[in-house]
SENU-398373 format. One record per residue (C-alpha): residue number from 1; y, z, x. Coordinates in steps of 0.5 Angstrom, whole numbers, plus 500, padded with zeros to 3 digits. Layout:
BEGIN
> pos:v:w:u
> NUM:Y:Z:X
...
END
This chain:
BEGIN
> pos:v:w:u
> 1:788:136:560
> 2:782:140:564
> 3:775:138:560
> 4:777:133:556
> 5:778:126:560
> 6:782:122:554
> 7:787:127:554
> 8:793:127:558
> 9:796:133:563
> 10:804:135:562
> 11:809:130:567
> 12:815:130:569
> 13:820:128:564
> 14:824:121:565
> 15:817:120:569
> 16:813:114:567
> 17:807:115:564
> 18:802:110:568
> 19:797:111:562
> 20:800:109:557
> 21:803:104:560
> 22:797:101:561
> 23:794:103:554
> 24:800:100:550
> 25:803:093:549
> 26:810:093:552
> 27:814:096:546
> 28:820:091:547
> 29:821:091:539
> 30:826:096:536
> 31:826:097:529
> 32:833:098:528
> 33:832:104:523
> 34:826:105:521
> 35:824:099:517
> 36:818:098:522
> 37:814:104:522
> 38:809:107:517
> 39:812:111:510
> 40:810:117:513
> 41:814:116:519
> 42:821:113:515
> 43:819:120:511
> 44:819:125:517
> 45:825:121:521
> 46:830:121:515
> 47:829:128:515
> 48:832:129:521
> 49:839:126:520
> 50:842:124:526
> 51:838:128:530
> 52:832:123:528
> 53:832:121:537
> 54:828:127:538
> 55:823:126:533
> 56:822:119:535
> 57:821:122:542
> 58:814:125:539
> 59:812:119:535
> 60:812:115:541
> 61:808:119:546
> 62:803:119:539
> 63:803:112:540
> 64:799:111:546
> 65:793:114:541
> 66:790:119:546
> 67:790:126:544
> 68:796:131:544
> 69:796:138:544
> 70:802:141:540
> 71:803:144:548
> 72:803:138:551
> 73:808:134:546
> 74:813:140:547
> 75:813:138:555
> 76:813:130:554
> 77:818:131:550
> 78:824:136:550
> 79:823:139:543
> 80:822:145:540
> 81:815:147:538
> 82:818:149:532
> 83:820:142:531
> 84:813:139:534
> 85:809:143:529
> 86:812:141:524
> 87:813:133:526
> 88:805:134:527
> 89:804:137:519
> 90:808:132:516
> 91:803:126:519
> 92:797:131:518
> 93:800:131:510
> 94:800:124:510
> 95:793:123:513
> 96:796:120:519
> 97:793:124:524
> 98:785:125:527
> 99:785:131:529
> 100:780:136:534
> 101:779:143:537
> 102:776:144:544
> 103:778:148:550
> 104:781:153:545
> 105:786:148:544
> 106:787:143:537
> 107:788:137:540
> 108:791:131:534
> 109:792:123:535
> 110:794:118:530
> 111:789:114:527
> 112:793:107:527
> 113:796:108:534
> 114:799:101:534
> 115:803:102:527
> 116:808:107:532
> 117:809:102:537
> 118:816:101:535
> 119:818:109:534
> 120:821:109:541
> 121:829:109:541
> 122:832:108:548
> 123:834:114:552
> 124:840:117:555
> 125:840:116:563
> 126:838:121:568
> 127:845:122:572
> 128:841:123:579
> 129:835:119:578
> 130:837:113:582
> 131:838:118:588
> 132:830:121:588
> 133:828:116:592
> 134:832:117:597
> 135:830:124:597
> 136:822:124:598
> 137:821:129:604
> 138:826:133:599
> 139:821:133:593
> 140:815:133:597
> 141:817:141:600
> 142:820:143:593
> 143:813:141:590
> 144:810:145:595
> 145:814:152:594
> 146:814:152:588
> 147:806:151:587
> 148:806:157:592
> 149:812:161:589
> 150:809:167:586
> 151:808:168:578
> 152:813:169:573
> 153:815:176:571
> 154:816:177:564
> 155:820:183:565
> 156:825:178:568
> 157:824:173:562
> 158:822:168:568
> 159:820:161:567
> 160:820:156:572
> 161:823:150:572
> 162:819:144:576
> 163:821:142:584
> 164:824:136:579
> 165:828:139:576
> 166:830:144:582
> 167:831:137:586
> 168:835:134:581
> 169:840:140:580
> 170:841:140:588
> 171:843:132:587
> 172:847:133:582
> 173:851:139:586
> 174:852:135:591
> 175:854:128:589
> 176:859:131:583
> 177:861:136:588
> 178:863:136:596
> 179:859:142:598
> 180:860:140:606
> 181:861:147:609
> 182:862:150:602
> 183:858:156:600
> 184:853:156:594
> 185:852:162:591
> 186:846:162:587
> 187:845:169:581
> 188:837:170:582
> 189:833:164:584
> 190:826:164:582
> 191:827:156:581
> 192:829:155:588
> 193:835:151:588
> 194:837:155:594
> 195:832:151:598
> 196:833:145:594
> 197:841:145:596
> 198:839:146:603
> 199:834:141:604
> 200:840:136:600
> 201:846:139:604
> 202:844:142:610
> 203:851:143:611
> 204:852:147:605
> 205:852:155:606
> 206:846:157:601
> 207:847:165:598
> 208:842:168:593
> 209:842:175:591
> 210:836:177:586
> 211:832:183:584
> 212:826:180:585
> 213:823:182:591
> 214:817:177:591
> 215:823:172:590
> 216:827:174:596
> 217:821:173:601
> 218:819:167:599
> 219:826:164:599
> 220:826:167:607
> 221:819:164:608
> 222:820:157:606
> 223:827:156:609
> 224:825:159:616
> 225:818:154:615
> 226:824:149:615
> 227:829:151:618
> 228:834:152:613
> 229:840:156:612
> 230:839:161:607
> 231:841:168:606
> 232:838:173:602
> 233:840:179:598
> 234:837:184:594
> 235:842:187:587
> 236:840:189:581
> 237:845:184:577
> 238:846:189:571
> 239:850:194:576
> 240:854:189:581
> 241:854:184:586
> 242:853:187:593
> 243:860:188:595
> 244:860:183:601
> 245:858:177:596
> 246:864:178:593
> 247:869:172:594
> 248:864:168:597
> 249:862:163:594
> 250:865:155:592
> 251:860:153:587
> 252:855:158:583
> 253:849:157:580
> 254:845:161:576
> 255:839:160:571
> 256:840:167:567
> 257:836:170:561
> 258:837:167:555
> 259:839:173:551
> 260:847:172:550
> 261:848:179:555
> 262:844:175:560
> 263:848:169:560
> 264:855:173:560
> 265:853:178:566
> 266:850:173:570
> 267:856:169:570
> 268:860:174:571
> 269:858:176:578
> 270:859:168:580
> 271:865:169:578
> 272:866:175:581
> 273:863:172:587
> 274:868:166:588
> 275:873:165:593
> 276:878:162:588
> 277:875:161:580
> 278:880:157:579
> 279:878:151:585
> 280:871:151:584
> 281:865:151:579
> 282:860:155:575
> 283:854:152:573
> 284:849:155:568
> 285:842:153:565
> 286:841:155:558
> 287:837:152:553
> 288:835:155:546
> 289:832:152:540
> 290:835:146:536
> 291:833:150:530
> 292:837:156:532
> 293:843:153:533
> 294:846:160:532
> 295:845:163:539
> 296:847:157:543
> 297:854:159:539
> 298:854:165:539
> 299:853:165:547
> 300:858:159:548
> 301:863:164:545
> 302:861:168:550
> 303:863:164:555
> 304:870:162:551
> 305:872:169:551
> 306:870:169:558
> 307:876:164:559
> 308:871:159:562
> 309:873:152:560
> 310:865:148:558
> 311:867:142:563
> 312:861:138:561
> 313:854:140:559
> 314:848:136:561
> 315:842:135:555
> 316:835:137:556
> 317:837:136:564
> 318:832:142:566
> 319:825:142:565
> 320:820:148:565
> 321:813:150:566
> 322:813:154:559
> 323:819:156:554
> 324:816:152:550
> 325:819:155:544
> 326:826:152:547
> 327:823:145:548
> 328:821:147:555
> 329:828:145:556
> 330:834:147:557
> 331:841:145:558
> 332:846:145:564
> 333:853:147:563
> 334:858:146:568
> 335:864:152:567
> 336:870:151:570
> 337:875:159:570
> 338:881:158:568
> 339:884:164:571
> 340:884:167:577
> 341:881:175:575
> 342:874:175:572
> 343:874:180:565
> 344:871:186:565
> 345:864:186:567
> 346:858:189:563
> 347:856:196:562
> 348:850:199:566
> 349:847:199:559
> 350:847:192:557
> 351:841:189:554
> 352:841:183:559
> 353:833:181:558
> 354:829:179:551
> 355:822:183:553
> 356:818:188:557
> 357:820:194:561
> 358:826:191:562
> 359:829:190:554
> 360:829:198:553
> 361:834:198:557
> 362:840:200:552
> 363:837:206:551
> 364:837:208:557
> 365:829:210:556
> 366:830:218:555
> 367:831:222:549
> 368:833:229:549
> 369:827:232:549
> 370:824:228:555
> 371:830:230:559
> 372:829:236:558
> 373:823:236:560
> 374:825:232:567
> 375:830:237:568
> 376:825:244:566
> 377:819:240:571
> 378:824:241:577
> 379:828:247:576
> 380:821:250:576
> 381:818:246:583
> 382:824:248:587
> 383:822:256:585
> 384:825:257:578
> 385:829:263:577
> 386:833:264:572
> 387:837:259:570
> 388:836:252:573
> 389:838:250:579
> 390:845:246:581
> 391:843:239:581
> 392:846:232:581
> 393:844:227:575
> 394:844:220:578
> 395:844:215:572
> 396:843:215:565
> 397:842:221:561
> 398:842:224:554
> 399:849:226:553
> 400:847:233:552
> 401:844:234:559
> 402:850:229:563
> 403:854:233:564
> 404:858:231:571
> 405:853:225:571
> 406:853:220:576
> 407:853:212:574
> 408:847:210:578
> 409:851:203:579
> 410:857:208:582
> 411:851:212:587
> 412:849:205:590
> 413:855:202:591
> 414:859:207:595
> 415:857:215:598
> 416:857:220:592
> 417:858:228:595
> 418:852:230:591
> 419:849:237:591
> 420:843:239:595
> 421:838:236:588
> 422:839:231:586
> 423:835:227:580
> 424:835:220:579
> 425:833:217:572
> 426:829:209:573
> 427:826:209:566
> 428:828:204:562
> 429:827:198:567
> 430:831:200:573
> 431:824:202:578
> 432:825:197:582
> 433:831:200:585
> 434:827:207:588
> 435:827:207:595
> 436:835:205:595
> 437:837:209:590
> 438:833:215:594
> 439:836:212:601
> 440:843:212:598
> 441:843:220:597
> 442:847:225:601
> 443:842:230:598
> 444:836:233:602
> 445:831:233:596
> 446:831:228:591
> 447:827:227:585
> 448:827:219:582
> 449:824:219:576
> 450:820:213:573
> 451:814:210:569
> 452:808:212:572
> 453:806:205:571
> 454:811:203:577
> 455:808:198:581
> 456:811:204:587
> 457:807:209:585
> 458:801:207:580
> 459:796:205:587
> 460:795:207:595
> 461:798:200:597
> 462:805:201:593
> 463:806:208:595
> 464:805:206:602
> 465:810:201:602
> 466:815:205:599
> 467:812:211:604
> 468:814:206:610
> 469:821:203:607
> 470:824:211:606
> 471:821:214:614
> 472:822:217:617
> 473:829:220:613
> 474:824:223:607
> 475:817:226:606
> 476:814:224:600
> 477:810:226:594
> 478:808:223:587
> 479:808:229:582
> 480:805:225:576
> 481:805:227:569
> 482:813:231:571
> 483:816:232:564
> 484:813:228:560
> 485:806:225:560
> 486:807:217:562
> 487:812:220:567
> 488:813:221:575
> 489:817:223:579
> 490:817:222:587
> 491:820:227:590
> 492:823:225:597
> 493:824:231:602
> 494:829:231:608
> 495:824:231:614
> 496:826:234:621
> 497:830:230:626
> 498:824:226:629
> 499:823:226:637
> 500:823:218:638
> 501:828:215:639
> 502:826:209:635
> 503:826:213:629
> 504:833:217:632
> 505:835:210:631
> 506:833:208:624
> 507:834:216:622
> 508:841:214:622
> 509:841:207:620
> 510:838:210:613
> 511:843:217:613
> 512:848:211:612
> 513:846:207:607
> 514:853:204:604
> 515:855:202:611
> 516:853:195:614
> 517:847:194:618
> 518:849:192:625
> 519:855:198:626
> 520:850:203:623
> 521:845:200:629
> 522:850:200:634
> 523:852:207:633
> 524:845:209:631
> 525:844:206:639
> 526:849:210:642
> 527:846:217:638
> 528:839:217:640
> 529:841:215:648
> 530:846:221:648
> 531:840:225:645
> 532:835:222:650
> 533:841:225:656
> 534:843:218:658
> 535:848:216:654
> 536:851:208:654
> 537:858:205:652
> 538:860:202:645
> 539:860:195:650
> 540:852:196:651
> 541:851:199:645
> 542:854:192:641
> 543:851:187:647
> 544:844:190:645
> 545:844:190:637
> 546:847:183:638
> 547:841:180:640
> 548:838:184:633
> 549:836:178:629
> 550:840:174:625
> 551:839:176:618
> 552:842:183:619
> 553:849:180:619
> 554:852:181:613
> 555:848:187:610
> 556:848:193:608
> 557:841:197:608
> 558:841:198:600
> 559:842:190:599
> 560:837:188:604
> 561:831:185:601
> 562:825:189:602
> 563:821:185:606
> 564:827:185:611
> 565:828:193:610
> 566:820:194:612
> 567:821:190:618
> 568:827:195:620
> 569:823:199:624
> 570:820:194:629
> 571:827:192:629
> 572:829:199:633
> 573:823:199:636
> 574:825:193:641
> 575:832:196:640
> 576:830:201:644
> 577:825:197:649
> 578:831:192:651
> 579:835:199:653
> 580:830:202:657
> 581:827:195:660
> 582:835:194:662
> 583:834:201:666
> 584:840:203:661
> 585:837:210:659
END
């Protein structure tokens, strides 16, 4: 631990700790019960039950005599903290312990070290642990990535697992699996065992679908560094899997908030993901404390209900950098669907995640009054009147001003005939969607409606990047304050058709959201070059937008990453220039 040169850093677990190694005699004595160690630890281990190996976890590393933080103790040993904390109170009560403060940290050792050297019990083997050697090149990438990945995000529930654990679930996949021209789908992936499968089975088709814009980007970025072949999509899991995902995928993979919610939502778009259920896979990385036994079951039951058989479940097989209270590990369960049709999928309005902006969504985060006051600021910026003015509401309203409204879920799955207005209710959790649910209108004005704190509006640099991704079908204004004091509306106006024939170009690609990118290109292609007056056939149309790049295939502009929808532009530009340069226009 930085500051404190006695004390040890967080390993690996399953890793040998050379320290200790080298600090402890060799503890071949095992004491068959508890008959060796002190009072005080045969006191702690029987009140443990059967449980005791976990508690002999803790005792063990205490043994080697150096400092432990409550922390460090939970990482070293896959126990909740809640556990740890109390192991450490008992042998304090018992005047076994030393104990000390500094960095902020309370640090504790035993003062009779060698009077524990028989603590440690024999552990379970690791499944895949003979295959990492194999695999160095693998490992040394995974630790890069994921030291450069971006930082957790709490409304996300994001904790991220170690390049080990992202290693190993990509043996274990492959080894107990024949992934050779098999696809992968990965539901979010801020762990990055997309990449870990890539590096493992190059053969396999990797897809990840996450709301994480960062995530998604990173993911590209490593993958082009080393040649990978990795797909990218962006989606809002509470409101369904991009449609051109569905029926994919040979095995998933997902580690999904831990609320029961959480768990059922992102199993239900693996399996809405699948090829054929019934022939492949779904593996889940949950974890919760020992001593809430409760949530696991009543997330199994989940499971159960979603007529998913629990073919084996792996132990403490991932490992985090945090989630302490859970051991800072959880379990890996492989599911297999007994059936062919997945159950009904989860409502918009499911509680999926535990904290931050994110876990208001069951109420949808706007009252009556509030609505009210929306629907009051737009009636009077479009001119007022008497009366409101027709309008579309598109998501999540009270129910005495949701009349005729359009599930946000429906308006970004397909094209909805709205109104000239439309109003977009994104609080409570649903902003990341603004630039496509704005770019999935049919309407000239719309008015998005979202915290003012939204990382799209709250400075320049966001209010530029959304500028750029929605140019140049819209003009856009930040009108803050718009119905309630902590809200904003962005009100996207239809521009004037452009007089470029780039922009003619992505001008259609974004008047046609829902459609796939390549055949709105392709006939965008067509529509600026009669417009220029030198027209060109479908066959040159298609021959040019076939040297587009590749990640385009297979997408379309509303489950495009936000890195990817931002380069669009520079893609018709040298659309465009191809063209000219072949003296087609």
């Amino acid at each position: 631990m930085p500051g404190h040169p006695t004390s040890p850093g967080p390993e690996e677990p399953g890793a040998v700790n050379q320290r200790t190694k080298a600090h402890s005699p060799p503890q071949t004595v095992r004491d068959g019960g508890t008959g060796l160690l002190p009072e005080a630890a045969r006191r702690v281990l029987l009140g443990y039950g059967v449980d005791a190996p976990r508690v002999r976890r803790i005792l063990a590393r205490l043994s080697d005599g150096r400092w432990w933080s409550a922390d460090d103790l939970v990482r070293a040993c896959s126990v909740a903290h809640s556990v740890v904390t109390a192991v450490l109170r008992d042998l304090r009560e018992a005047e076994e312990l030393d104990a000390e403060t500094g960095d902020g940290q309370r640090r504790v050792r035993l003062l009779r070290p060698a009077d524990y050297y028989g603590a440690a019990g024999d552990e379970l083997a690791d499944p895949v642990a003979h295959l990492l050697p194999l695999y160095a090149r693998a490992a040394t990438v995974l630790t890069r990535a994921v030291r450069q990945a971006p930082a957790s995000d709490l409304d996300l529930d994001h904790v991220a697992a170690t390049a080990h654990t992202a290693l190993r679930r990509a043996l274990l996949l492959n080894t107990r699996f024949d992934l050779s021209d098999r696809t992968l789908l990965c539901v979010g992936d801020h762990d990055l065992t997309s990449i870990a499968v890539a590096l493992v089975s190059p053969g396999t088709r990797v897809e990840v679908v996450d709301v994480d814009e960062r995530v998604l980007a990173h993911i590209d970025a490593v993958a082009a560094e080393e040649g990978l072949i990795v797909r990218t999509h962006f989606a809002d899991l509470r409101l369904g899997l991009p449609s051109t995902l569905h029926g994919c995928a040979d095995v998933v993979f997902t580690d999904p908030p831990y609320t029961p919610d959480g768990v059922e939502l992102f199993v239900r778009r693996g399996l809405e993901g699948m090829a054929d259920p019934r022939r492949g896979r779904v593996l889940v990385a949950y974890g919760a404390s020992e001593t809430t036994p409760r949530l696991a079951a009543t997330t199994q039951a989940r499971m159960v209900r979603m007529d998913l058989l629990v073919e084996a479940v792996w132990p403490d097989f991932n490992h985090y950098h945090g989630a302490e209270s859970i051991g800072a590990a959880s379990d890996l369960y492989v599911l297999r669907p007994l059936t062919r049709v997945p159950a009904r999928a989860s409502s918009d309005s499911a509680r999926v995640y535990s904290q931050g902006t994110n876990a208001k969504e069951a109420r949808g985060g706007m009252d009556a009054d509030l609505a009210r006051g929306v629907l009051d600021a737009v009636s009077a910026d479009l001119g007022g009147g008497v009366g409101r003015p027709e309008v579309t509401l598109v998501g999540d309203w009270p129910r005495e001003e949701a009349s005729g409204r359009v599930r946000l879920s429906t308006w970004l799955s397909s094209p909805v005939s709205a109104s000239e207005h439309a109003v977009i209710n994104l609080v409570g959790g649903w902003e990341r969607l603004l630039a496509r649910a704005a770019l999935a209108s049919s309407s000239d004005t719309v008015y998005a409606v979202v915290p003012s704190s939204a990382e799209a509006v709250r400075d320049q640099a966001g209010q530029r990047a959304l500028r750029a991704l929605v140019e140049p079908r819209f003009e856009v204004r930040f009108l803050r304050g718009f119905g309630g004091r902590h809200l904003t509306a962005v009100r996207l106006t239809r521009r004037p058709d452009p007089d470029r024939p780039a922009d003619r170009l992505l001008l259609h690609v974004q008047e046609r959201a829902h459609g796939m990118v390549r055949a709105t290109l392709r006939g965008g292609l067509a529509e600026a070059a009669a417009w220029t007056g030198r027209p060109i056939n479908k066959r040159s149309s298609r021959h040019a937008v076939a040297s587009a790049p590749s990640w385009l295939s297979g997408h379309t502009l509303l489950d495009l990453p936000g890195h990817r929808l931002a380069a669009l532009p520079g893609v018709a530009e040298e659309l465009v220039l191809r063209l000219e340069a072949d003296h087609q226009w």
